[in-house]
N, C-alpha and C positions, 0 to 999 in steps of 0.2 A: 598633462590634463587627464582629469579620471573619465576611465570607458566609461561607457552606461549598453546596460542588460538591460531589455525588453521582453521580462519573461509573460508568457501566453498559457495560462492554465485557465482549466473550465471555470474551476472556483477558486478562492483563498479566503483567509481568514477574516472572520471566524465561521465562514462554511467550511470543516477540512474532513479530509478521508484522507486516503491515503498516499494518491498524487497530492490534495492541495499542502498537505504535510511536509512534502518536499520542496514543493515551490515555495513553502514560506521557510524553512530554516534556509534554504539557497537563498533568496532574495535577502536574509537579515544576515545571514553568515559570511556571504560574499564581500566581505567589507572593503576588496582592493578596486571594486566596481559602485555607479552609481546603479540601485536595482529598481526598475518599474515594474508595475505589474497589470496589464488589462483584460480582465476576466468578466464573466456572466454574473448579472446580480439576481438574487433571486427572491428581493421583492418587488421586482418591473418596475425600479426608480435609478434613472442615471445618477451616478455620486461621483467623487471625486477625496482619496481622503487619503490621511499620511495613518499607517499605523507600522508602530516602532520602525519609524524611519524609512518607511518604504512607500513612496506614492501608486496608491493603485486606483485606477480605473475602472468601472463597474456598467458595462452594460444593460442593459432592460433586455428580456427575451419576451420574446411576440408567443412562441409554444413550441412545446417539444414533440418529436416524432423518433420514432424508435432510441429512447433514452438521449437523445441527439438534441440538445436546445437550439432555437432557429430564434435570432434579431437581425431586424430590416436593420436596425441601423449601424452595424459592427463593422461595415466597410467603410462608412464616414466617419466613426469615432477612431478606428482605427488609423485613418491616414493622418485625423488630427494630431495623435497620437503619437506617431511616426517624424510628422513636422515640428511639434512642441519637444519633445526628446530628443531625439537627432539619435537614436542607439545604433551603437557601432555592431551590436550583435542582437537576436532576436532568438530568443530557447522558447520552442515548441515543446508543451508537455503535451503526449500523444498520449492516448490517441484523443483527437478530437477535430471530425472530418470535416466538420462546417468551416473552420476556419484555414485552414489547406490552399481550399483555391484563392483565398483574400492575401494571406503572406505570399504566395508566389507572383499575383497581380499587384501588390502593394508596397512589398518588400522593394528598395530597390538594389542593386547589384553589389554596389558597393559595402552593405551591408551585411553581415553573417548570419546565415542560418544554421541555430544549434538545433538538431528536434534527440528530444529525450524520449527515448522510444517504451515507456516504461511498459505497455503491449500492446499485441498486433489486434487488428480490428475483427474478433471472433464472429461478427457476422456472417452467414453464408445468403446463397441464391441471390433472389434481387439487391437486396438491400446493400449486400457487397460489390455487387454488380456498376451498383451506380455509384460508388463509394471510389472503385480500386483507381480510375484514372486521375482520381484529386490527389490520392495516397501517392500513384507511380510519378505524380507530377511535384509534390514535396518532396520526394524522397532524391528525385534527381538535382532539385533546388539545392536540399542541404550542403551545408560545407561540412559540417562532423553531426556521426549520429550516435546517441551514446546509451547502450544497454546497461538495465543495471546490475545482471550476473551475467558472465561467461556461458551459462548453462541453455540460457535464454535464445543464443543467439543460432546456432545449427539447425534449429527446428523452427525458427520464424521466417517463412517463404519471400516475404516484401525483404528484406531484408539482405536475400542473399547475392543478390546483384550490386549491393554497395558494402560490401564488405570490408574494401578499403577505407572505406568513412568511416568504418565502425569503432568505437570506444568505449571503455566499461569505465563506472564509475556507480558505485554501490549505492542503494539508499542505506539514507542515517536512522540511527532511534537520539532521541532531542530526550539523553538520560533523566534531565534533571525534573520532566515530567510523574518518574518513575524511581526517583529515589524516595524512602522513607520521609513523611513529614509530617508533622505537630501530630500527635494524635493518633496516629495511624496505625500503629501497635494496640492501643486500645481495640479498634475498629477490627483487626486482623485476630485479636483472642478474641471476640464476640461473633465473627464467623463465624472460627472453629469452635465454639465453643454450641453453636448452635448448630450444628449437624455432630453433635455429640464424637467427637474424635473420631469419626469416618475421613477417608483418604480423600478428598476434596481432588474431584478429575473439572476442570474450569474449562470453557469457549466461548469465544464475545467475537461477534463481529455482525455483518449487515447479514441479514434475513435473505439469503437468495440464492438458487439453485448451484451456482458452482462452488459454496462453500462447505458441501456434503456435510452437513448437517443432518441429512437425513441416514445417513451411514452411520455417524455418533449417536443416533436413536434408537436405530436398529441394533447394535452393539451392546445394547442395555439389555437385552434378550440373553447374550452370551459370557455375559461379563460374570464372573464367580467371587470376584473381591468384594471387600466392604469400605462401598463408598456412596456418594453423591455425584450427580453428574448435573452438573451449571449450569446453563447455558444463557448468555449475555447476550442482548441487543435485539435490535425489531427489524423488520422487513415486509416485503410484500409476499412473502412464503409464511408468513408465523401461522396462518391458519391449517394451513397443511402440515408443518412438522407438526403442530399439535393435534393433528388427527391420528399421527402415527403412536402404534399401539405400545406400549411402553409397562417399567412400572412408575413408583411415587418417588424412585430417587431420583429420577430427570425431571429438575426443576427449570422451571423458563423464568428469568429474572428480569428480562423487560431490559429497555435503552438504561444505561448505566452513567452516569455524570463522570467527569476524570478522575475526582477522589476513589469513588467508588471502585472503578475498575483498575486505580492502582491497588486498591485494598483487596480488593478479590484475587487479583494478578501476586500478591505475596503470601496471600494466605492459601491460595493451590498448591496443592502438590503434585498434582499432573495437567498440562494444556494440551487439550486435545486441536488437532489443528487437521479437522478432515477433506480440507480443499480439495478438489478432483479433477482441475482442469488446468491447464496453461493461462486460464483466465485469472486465477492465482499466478502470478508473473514473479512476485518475489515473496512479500510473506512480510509483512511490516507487525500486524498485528504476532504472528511468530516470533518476532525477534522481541517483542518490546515481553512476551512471557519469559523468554529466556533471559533476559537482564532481570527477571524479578526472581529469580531462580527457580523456574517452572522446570520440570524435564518435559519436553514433548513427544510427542504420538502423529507422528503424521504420514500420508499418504506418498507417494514414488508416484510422482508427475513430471512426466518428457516432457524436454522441452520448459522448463517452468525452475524460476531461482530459488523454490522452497529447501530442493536439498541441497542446495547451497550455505543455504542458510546454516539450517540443522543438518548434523550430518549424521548418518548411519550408524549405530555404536559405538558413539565418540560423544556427542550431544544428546541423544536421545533415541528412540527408535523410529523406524521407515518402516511401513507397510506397503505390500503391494496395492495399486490403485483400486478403489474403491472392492477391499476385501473387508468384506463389515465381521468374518470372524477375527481376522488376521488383527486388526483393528480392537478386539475383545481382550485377545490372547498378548497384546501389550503393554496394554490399559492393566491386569492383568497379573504380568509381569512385574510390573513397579511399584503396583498394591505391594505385591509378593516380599520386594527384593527391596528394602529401606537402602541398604548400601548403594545398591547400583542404582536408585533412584535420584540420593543425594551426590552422586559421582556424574552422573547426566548431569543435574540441575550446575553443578560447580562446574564443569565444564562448558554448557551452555552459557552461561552466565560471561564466562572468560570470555568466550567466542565472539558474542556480540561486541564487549570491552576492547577487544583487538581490533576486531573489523569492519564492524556498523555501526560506528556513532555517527553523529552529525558531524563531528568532528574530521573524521576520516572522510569521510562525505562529502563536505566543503573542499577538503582539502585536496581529493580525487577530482574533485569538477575544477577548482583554481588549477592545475597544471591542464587539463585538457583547455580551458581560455585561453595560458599561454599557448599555446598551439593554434589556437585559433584566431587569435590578435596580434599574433607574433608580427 
């Protein structure tokens, strides 16, 4: 008889980042399991719907409180939930602390708790305060807990008390997003063709203080090359990075559609990836530049699966944390050095082909299941 997975993520598709990204290629790749899924809706209507093959569950949220969405009624759809599925196993995508104390209270024994620890809860003072004993109380629940670099794990404190639980198991890039299609050559000479053969330096992601964004700004001051400097996507900071003093080759391109950012993602020649914190955990958006043969530029974060990802003079370059000339001086570099920019980019490229697909990914979390259903 086939298992069934009960995976618990905030959102899924088609609300995705970069957790919901994983819960949906696991939930449709996992094909030796039946996969559910019951997440937060986020236009406050309960639903109930199959998409490609995966029945998921949707929540109403009453309101949020420190990024944290709150529904009264998650504990009673949840047990429905629980009853109508019968899941042999239950994967927590962490963090997400609301729902913590309801799988320990809900859950019952005979079934497994996977929690994906994709990162630790960066909040400090109160908020952590009232947070840590739902954490220390999942954490002791789980049966297996699964990092997704090695790198991650030595500097994540919750963590280091169950270290026997712990298991890696990488995230994927879902290539076929990001391969060439109909057109997109055209689109990719109309770039470059519109920043007149300047060295195209590209960054897309969400608008908000740990993706040091404001150190790729500041780097524009120092930078000697001839190029343009991108910058993808919106946030609740775009007013501030745009207040930083700059010149006119740092352009702000606004939230990007899929086409778009894979055309932009082919036609760079450098991705700048200036994350600065642990709160970058792995670097998905990182990886998916390196399959487009971006060479990257990024920051030396403890603690954090970014150089994991990309590595040190092998894929691309590593700076030290948030050094905005260091940052300049490599940007810089690969303006400079066309060989060693297309020798990064080819390598990067291999890197993720080897070790981060969805493929590999699927196939890292199926052997930790057997281990856990065995």
């Amino acid at each position: 008889m086939t298992k069934t997975i009960l995976h618990i993520s905030k959102y899924y598709y088609p609300d995705l980042g970069g957790i919901e990204t994983v819960a949906m290629y696991l939930a449709e790749g996992m094909t030796a399991y039946r996969n559910v899924v019951i997440c937060f809706a986020t236009d406050g209507m309960y639903s109930e719907e199959d998409i490609h093959g995966v029945k998921v569950y949707r929540v109403p949220v009453n309101f949020s409180f420190m990024s944290q969405d709150v529904a009264f009624s998650y504990r009673k759809i949840l047990r429905q939930v629980l009853r109508q599925e019968c899941p042999d196993a239950v994967h927590v995508h962490c963090p997400n602390p609301f729902v913590y104390p309801l799988v320990c209270s809900c859950v019952g024994k005979e079934t497994k708790v996977v929690l994906h620890w994709h990162s630790d809860i960066l909040a400090k003072g109160l908020m952590y305060h009232l947070i840590r004993p739902f954490e220390a109380a999942i954490l002791r629940r789980a049966d297996i807990i699964i990092s997704t670099s090695p790198d991650y794990i030595p500097d994540s404190k919750p963590l280091q008390r169950y270290l026997d639980k712990v298991r890696i198991a990488q995230n994927g890039l879902i290539t076929e997003r990001f391969d060439l299609q109909s057109g997109d050559r055209k689109k990719i000479r109309q770039i470059r063709e519109r920043y007149k053969g300047k060295k195209i330096v590209f960054t897309c992601g969400r608008h908000i203080p740990y993706k040091g964004l404001d150190n790729l700004i500041k780097a524009d001051a120092y930078i000697q090359g001839n190029c343009v400097i991108l910058i993808g996507g919106k946030g609740p900071i775009d007013n501030e990075l745009k207040a930083i003093p700059c010149s006119d080759r740092v352009k702000f391109l606004g939230r990007l559609l899929d086409d778009t950012l894979r055309q932009y993602l082919h036609a760079a020649d450098i991705f700048a990836f200036p994350s600065n914190t642990k709160a970058e955990a792995f670097g998905i958006a990182l990886a998916e530049a390196m399959y487009c043969n971006c060479a990257p530029v990024s920051h030396s974060i403890e603690g954090s699966g970014v150089n994991w990802v990309s590595v040190d003079k092998e894929t691309g370059i590593v700076v030290p944390l948030n050094d905005v000339k260091g940052l300049a001086e490599a940007i810089d570099t690969l303006i400079a050095d066309d060989d060693l920019r297309l020798r990064y980019a080819e390598a990067a490229r291999q890197r993720i082909i080897e070790n981060f697909t969805m493929e590999k990914a699927v196939a890292a979390m199926n052997s930790i299941y057997e281990e856990v259903l065995a």
